[in-house]
C-alpha positions in Angstrom: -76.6 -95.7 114.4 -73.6 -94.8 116.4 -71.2 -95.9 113.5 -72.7 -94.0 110.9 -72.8 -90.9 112.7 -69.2 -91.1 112.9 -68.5 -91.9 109.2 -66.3 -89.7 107.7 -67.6 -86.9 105.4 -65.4 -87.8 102.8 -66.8 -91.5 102.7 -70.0 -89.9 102.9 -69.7 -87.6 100.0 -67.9 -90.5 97.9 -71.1 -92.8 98.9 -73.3 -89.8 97.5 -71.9 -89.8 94.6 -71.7 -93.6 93.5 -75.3 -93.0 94.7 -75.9 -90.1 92.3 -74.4 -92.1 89.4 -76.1 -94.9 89.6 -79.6 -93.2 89.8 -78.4 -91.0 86.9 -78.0 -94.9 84.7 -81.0 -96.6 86.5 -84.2 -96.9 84.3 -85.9 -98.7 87.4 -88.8 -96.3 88.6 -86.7 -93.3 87.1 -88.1 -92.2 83.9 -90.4 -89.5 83.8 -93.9 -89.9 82.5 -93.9 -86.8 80.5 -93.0 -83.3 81.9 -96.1 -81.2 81.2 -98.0 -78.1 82.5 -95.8 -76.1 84.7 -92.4 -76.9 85.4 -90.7 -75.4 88.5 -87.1 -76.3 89.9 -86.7 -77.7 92.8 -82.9 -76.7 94.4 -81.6 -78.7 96.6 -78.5 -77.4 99.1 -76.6 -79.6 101.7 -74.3 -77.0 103.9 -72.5 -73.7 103.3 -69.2 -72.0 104.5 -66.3 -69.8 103.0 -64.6 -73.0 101.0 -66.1 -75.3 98.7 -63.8 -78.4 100.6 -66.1 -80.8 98.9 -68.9 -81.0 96.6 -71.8 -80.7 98.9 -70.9 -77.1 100.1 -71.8 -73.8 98.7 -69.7 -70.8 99.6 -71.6 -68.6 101.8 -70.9 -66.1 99.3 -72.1 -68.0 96.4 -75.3 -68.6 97.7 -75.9 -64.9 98.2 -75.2 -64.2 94.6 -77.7 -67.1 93.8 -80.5 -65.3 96.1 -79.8 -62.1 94.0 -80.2 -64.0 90.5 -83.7 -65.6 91.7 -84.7 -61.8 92.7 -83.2 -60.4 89.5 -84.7 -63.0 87.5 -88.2 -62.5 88.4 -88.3 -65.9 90.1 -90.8 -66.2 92.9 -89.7 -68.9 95.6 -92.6 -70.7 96.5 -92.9 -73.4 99.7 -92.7 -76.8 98.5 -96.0 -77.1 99.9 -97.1 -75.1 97.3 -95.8 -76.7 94.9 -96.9 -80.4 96.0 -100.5 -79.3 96.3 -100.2 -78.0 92.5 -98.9 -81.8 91.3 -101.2 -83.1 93.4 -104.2 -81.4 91.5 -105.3 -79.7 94.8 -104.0 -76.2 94.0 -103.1 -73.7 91.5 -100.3 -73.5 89.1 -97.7 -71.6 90.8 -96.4 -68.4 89.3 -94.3 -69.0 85.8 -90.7 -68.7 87.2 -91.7 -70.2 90.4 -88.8 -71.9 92.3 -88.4 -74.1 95.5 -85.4 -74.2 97.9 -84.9 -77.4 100.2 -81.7 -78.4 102.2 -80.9 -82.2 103.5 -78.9 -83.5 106.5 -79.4 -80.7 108.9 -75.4 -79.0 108.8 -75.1 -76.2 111.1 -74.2 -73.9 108.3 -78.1 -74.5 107.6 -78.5 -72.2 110.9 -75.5 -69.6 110.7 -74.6 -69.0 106.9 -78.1 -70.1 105.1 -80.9 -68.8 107.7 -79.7 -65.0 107.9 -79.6 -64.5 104.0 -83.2 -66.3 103.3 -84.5 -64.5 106.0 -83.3 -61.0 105.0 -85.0 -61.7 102.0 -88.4 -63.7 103.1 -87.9 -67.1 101.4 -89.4 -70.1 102.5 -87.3 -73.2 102.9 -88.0 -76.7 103.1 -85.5 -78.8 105.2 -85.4 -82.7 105.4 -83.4 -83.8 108.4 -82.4 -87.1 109.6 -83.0 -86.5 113.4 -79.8 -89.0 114.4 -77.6 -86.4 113.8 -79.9 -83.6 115.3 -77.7 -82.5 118.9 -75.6 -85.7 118.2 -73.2 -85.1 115.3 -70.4 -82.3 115.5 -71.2 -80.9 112.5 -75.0 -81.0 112.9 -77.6 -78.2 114.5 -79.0 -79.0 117.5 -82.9 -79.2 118.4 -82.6 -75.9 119.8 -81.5 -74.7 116.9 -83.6 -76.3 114.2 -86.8 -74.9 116.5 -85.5 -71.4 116.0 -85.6 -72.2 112.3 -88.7 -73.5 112.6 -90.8 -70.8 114.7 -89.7 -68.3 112.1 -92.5 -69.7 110.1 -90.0 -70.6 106.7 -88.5 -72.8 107.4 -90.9 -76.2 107.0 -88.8 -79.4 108.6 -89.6 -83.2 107.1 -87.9 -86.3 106.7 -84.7 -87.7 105.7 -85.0 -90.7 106.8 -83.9 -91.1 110.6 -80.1 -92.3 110.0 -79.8 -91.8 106.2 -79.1 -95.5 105.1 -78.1 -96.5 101.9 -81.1 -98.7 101.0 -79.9 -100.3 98.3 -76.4 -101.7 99.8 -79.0 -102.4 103.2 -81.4 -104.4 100.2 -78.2 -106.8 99.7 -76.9 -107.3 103.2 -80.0 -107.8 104.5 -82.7 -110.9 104.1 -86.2 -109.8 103.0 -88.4 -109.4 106.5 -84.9 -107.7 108.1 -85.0 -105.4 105.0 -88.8 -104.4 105.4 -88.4 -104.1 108.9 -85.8 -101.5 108.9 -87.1 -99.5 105.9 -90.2 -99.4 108.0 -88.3 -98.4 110.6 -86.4 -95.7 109.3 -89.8 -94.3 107.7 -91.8 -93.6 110.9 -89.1 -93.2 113.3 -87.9 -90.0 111.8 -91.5 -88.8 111.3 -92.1 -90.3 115.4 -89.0 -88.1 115.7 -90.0 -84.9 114.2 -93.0 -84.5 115.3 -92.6 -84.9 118.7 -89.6 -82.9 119.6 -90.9 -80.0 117.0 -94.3 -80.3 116.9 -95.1 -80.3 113.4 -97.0 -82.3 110.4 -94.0 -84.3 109.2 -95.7 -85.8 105.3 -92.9 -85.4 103.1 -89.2 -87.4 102.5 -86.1 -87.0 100.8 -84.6 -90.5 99.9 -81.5 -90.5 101.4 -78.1 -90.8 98.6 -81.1 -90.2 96.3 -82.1 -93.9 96.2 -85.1 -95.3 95.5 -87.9 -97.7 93.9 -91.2 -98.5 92.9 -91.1 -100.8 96.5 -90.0 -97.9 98.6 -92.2 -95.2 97.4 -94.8 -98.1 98.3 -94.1 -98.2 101.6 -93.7 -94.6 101.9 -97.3 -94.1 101.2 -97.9 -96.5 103.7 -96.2 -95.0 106.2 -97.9 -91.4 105.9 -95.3 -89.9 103.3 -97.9 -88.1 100.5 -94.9 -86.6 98.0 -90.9 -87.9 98.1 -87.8 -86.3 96.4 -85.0 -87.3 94.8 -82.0 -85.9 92.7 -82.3 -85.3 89.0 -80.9 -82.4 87.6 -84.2 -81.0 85.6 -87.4 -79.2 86.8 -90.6 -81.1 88.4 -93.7 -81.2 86.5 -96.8 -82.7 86.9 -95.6 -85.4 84.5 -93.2 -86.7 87.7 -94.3 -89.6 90.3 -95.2 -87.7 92.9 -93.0 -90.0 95.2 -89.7 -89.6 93.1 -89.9 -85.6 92.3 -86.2 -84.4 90.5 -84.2 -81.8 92.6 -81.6 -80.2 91.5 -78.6 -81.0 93.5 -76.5 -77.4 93.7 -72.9 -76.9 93.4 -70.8 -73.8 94.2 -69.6 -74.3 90.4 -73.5 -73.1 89.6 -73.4 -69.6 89.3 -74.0 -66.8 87.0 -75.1 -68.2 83.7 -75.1 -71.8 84.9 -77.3 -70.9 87.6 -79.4 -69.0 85.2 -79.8 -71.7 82.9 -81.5 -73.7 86.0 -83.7 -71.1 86.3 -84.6 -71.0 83.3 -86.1 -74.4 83.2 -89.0 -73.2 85.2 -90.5 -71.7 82.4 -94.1 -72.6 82.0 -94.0 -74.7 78.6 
């Protein structure tokens, strides 16, 4: 746990990637089953700060030009709750140019640069942490910090796993019981996690690097998880496994029209 704490961002973000690109070429339990009834983008942000250094961050700046689009658009951010319930036949369809915003990892810039500009404006958030890091990691928010998020009553915190592994390289370094064991253990520790130090329903993941199969989302259900989220570049409909729902990843290369055109894929069909 210790050792990946430490791991560089750029090996990180280069394991991301690979991640991402592989997912994008993998046909196992990625296909969806047919996009149908309302379709509603899912954005999905990592950290934020005055210089894109890497592909993971969003200027600060950026990010507030986005939040102006979604109100200039007509879009309605909705809490991926919301959203969920809808797929899950327990709710309503959201509004036409509904939209959902989620952040992974847990980066402080979550707390200084994102929290002030959603909050000016009222959005909910969804955030899917991987507690490891939480007070531990340098670049991380502490627990003190993510609490303030979360009494502000927007900011709804779930899973990311608790260390973010790589569960396909862990699949071939590890023999089969070793392997269930730790995706077990990676499961309901971060939900053990969560919940006790926040006090909060923790029900939903974000697969870590974006990985994932029909054997995981198994287990997730097992382990409490009722809806999971990966990283697809399109909007989620109820035609989507309700354990593998698209996100789209941003970049601080999507703005103006670019962003727009995400946007735009909400449109009820």
């Amino acid at each position: 746990m210790a050792k990946f704490i430490g791991f560089g961002r750029a090996g990180f973000l280069a394991l991301l990637v690979a991640a991402a690109v592989w997912l994008a070429s993998s046909t196992a339990a990625s296909t969806p089953r047919g996009q149908t009834g309302q379709q509603v983008p899912i954005l999905l942000y990592h950290r934020f700060g005055p210089v894109a250094s890497d592909g993971m961050t969003v200027t600060t700046p950026v990010f507030a030009s986005q939040l102006r689009l979604l109100r200039a658009d007509g879009c309605t951010v909705i809490p991926l709750r919301q959203l969920v319930a809808y797929l899950q036949g327990q709710a309503p369809a959201p509004p036409s140019r509904a939209v959902v915003i989620t952040a992974d990892d847990g980066h402080r810039s979550i707390y200084t640069d994102m929290a002030p500009l959603v909050k000016s404006y009222g959005l909910p958030v969804t955030l899917f942490i991987y507690p490891s890091a939480i007070s531990n990691a340098r670049w991380a928010m502490t627990w003190p910090e993510l609490g303030q998020l979360q009494s502000t009553g927007l900011f709804d915190i779930q899973s990311h796993t608790y260390w973010h592994p790589n569960f396909r390289r862990e699949h071939g370094r590890l023999a089969s019981d070793a392997y269930r064991q730790f995706v077990d253990w990676q499961l309901t520790r971060s939900k053990e996690v969560l919940q006790q130090k926040l006090q909060i329903r923790v029900d939903m993941l974000a697969w870590p690097f974006g990985i994932y199969d029909e054997w995981l989302m198994s287990e997730a259900q097992k382990c409490g998880y009722e809806a999971a989220f990966t990283m697809e570049r399109r909007a989620a409909s109820s035609g989507d496994e309700v354990m593998a729902l698209p996100r789209f990843l941003v970049a601080d290369s999507d703005r103006g029209r670019i962003f727009e055109h995400i946007l735009a894929s909400g449109s009820r069909q």
